[in-house]
C-alpha positions as CSV (number, residue, x, y, z in Angstrom):
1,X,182.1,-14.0,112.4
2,X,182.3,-11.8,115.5
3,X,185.5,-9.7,113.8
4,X,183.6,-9.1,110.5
5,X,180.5,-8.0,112.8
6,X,182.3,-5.6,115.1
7,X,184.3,-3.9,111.9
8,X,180.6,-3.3,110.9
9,X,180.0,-1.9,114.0
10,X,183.0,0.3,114.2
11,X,182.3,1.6,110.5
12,X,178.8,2.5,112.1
13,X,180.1,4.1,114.7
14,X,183.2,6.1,112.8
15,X,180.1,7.9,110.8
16,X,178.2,9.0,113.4
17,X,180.7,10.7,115.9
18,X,182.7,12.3,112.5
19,X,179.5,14.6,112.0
20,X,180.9,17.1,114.3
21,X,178.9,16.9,117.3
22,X,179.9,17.5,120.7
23,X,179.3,14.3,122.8
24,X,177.3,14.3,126.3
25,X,178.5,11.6,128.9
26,X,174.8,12.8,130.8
27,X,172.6,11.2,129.1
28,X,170.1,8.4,131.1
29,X,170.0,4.9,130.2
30,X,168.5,3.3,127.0
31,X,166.7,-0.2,128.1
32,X,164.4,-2.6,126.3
33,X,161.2,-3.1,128.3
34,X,158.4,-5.6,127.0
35,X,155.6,-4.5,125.0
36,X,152.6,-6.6,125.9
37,X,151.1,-8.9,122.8
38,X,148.9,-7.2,121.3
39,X,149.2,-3.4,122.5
40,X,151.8,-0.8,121.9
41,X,154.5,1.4,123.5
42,X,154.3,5.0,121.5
43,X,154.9,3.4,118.0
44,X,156.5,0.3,119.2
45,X,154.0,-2.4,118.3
46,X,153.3,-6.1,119.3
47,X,151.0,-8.0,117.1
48,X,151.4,-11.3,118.2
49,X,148.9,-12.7,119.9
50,X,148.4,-14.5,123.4
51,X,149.1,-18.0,122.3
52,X,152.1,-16.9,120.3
53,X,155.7,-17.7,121.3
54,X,156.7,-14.4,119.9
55,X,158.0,-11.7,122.7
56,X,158.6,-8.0,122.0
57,X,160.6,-5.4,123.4
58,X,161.2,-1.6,123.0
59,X,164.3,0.3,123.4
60,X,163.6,3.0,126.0
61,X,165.8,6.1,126.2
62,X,165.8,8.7,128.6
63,X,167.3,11.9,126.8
64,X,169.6,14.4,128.9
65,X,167.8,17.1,126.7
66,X,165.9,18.6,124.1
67,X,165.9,18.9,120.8
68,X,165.3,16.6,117.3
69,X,167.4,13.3,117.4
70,X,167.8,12.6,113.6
71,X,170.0,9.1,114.6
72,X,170.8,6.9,117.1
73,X,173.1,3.8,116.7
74,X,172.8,1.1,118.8
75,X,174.7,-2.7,118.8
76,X,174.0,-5.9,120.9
77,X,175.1,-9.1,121.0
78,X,172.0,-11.7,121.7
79,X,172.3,-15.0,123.0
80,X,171.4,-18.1,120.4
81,X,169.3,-20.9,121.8
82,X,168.8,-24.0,121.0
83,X,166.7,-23.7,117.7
84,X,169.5,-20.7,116.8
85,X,169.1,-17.0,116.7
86,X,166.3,-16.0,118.0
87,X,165.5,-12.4,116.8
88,X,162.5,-12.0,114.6
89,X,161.9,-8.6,114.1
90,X,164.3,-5.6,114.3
91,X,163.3,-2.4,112.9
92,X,163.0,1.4,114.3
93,X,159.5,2.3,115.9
94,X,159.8,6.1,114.9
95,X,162.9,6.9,112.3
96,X,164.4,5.0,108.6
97,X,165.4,1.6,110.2
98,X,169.3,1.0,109.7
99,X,169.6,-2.7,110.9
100,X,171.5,-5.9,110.2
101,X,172.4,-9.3,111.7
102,X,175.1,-10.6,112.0
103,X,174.3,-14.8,113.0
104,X,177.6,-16.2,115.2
105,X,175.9,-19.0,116.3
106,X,177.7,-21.6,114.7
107,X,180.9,-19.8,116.3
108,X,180.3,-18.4,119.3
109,X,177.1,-18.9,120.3
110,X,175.9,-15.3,120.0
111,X,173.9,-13.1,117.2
112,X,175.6,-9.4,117.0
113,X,172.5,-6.8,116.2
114,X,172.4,-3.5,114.8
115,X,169.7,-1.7,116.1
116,X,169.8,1.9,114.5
117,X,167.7,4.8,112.8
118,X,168.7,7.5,110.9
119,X,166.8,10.7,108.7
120,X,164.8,11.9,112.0
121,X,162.7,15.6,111.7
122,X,161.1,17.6,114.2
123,X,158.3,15.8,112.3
124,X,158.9,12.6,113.7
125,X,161.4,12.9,116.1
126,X,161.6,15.8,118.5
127,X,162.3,14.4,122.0
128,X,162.6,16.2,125.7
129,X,164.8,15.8,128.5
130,X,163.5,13.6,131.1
131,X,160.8,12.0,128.9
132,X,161.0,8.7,127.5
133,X,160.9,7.6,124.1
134,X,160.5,4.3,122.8
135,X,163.6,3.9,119.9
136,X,163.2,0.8,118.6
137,X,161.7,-2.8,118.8
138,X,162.6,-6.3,118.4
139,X,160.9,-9.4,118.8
140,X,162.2,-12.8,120.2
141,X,161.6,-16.6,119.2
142,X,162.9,-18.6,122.6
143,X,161.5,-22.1,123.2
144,X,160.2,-22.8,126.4
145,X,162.4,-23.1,129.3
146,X,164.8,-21.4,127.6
147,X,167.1,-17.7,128.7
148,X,168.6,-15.2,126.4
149,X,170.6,-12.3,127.1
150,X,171.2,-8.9,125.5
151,X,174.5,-7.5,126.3
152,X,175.8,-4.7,124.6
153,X,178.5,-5.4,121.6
154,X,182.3,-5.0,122.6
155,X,184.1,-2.1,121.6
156,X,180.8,-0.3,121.3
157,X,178.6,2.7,122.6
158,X,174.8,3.6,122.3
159,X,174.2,7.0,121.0
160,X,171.7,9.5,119.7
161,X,172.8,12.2,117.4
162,X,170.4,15.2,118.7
163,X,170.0,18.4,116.8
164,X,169.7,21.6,119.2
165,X,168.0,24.8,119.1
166,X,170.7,27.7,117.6
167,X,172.1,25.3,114.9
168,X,174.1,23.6,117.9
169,X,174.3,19.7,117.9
170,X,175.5,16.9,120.2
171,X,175.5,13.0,120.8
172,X,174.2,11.6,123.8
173,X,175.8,8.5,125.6
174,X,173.3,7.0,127.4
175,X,174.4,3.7,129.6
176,X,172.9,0.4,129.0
177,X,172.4,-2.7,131.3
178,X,173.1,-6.4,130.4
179,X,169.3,-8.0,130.7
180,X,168.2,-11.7,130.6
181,X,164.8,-12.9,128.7
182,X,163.0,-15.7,129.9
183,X,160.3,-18.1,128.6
184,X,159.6,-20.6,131.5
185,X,158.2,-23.8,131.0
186,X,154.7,-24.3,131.9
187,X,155.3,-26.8,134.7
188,X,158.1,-24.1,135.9
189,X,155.3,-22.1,136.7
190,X,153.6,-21.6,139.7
191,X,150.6,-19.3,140.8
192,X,150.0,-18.2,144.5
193,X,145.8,-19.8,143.9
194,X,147.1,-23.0,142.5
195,X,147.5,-25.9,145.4
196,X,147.4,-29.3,143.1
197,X,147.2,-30.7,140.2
198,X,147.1,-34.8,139.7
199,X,146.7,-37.4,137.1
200,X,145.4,-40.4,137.6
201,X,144.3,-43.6,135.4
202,X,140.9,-44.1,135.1
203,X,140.5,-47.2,132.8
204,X,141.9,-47.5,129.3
205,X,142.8,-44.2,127.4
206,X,141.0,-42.6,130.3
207,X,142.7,-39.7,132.1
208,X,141.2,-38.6,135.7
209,X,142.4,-35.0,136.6
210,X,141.6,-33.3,140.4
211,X,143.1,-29.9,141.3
212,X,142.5,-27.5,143.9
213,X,142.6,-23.6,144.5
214,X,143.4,-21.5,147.5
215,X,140.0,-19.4,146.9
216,X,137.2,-19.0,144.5
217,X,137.4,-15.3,144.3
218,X,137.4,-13.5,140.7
219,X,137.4,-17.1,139.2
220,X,135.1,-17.7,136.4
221,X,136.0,-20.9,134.5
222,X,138.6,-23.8,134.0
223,X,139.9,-24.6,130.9
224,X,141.3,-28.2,130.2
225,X,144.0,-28.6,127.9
226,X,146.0,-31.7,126.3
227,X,148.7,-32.3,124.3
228,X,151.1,-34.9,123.1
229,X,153.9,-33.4,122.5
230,X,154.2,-30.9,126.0
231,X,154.3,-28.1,123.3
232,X,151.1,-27.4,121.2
233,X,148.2,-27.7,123.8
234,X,144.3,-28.4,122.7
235,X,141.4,-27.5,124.7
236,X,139.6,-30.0,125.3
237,X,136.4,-29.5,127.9
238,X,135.3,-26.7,130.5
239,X,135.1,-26.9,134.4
240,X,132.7,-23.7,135.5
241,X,134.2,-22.3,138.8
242,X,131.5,-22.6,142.2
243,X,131.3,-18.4,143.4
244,X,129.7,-19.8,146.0
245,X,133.0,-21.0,147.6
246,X,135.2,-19.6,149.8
247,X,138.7,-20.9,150.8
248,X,139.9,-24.5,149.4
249,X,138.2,-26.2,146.8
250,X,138.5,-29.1,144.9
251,X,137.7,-29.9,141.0
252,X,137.8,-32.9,139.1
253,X,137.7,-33.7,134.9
254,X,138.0,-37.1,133.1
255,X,139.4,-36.8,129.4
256,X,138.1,-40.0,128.2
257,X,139.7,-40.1,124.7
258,X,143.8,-40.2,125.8
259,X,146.6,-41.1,123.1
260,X,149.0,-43.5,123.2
261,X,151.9,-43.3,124.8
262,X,152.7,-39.6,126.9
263,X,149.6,-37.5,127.8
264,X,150.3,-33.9,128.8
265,X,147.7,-32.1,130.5
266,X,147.7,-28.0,131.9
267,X,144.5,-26.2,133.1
268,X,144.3,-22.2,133.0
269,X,142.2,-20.7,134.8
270,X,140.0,-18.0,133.2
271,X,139.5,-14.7,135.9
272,X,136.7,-12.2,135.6
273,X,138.7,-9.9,135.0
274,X,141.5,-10.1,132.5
275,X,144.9,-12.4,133.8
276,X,144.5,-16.1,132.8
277,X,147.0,-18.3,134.7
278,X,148.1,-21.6,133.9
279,X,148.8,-24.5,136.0
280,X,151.8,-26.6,136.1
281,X,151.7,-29.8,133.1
282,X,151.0,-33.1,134.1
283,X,152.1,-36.5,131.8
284,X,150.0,-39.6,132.2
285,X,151.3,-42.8,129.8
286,X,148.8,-45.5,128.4
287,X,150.1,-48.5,126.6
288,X,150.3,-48.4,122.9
289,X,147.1,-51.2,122.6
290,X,144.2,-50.7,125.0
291,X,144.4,-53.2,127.7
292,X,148.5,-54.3,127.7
């Protein structure tokens, strides 16, 4: 799989430095930095929402100078987890998308992508030395707990065909560094006001949770959640914060309706200001039949 994908590549690669162009070894890097969910990086755009397991990145490049880049070719190889390739989206934030993916999974373990645009105008793509321009985006599927990492394809080179001022053009180089995306289980987490979380039983299918926080400042509310699976979470009841209190404090909640079998339990709490956290999961068991 990985030879057919890098004879792809290559092919790719053949048309864009045949055009003629002079090619630049000056150029800055190209990067993908995370677009938060539901805002945008110049065109780059992430829909998904907060509780959505999607996470997007744009490709930033730093051009060496000015002019109108009408294509840049660009080819990664992505890590597969455990569920497979985990690229959702791939498509070009300002120019025609030229993409394609090639799933090694199976083989190697790795998904090769082609991340590329072509047909750019001073219209849509004049760009200025120094300034950064957000290329491209991609978004990522990775199940919780789980790393992938974006290293750039073998035998392979990012570049942006740029058009120059006197009928002049050239092809910039820009370097790239290897990066590693995360998604960390909840009960990997753990935020500087938490202190403790516990579970305890509290009679049949009855869950008793007490935490504590390091301070009361900017805290609004607590929101308890439960699930059975440690995966989809439910709300299930409200603990207002005291903004009376200063220093340790100490919270408790009884979910009085707990399954059978595992019980998973997280709390985020809700600021004043925007930047929920989440605590670290707790599992409580009850016996299949009330009373065993």
């Amino acid at each position: 799989m990985l030879v057919i994908c890098r004879k792809a590549v290559k092919v790719i690669f053949t048309f864009v430095l045949s055009m003629g162009a002079s090619i630049s070894p000056h150029a800055q890097t190209m990067k993908w930095v995370p677009i938060p969910k539901g805002t945008s990086l110049g065109k780059c755009a992430c829909a998904a929402s907060s509780k959505d397991e999607w996470q997007c990145y744009a490709l930033e490049y730093i051009p060496h100078v000015s002019g109108v880049m009408t294509s840049y070719t660009a080819a990664f190889l992505v890590s597969c987890t455990s569920k497979g390739s985990p690229v959702e989206k791939n498509e070009s934030c300002t120019i025609a998308s030229k993409v394609n993916l090639f799933d090694g999974c199976s083989e190697s373990g790795k998904v090769m992508m082609i991340s590329a645009g072509n047909t750019g105008t001073s219209m849509n793509s004049t760009i200025v030395s120094g300034q950064p321009v957000f290329l491209h985006q991609v978004c990522f599927q990775i199940p919780k707990g789980e790393t992938i990492t974006i290293d750039l394809a073998p035998n392979t080179s990012l570049t942006c065909a740029i058009d120059l001022s006197f009928g002049k053009a050239m092809t910039e180089v820009p370097n790239y560094v290897s990066q590693a995306i995360g998604y960390l289980k909840y009960d990997m987490v753990s935020p500087t006001e938490w202190l403790d979380i516990k579970t305890a039983l509290a009679g049949d299918h009855k869950t008793q949770l007490d935490w504590s926080v390091s301070t009361e400042s900017g805290i609004d509310h607590f929101e308890i959640e439960h699930s059975i699976d440690s995966i989809h979470f439910k709300r299930i009841g409200e603990v207002k914060a005291d903004p009376a209190v200063h220093g340790i404090s100490v919270y408790q909640f009884t979910h009085g309706n707990a399954s059978a079998g595992k019980n998973y339990y997280r709390i985020q709490l809700v600021h004043v200001q925007p930047g929920n956290e989440y605590s670290p999961v707790r599992m409580i068991t009850f016996d299949e039949v009330p009373g065993q």
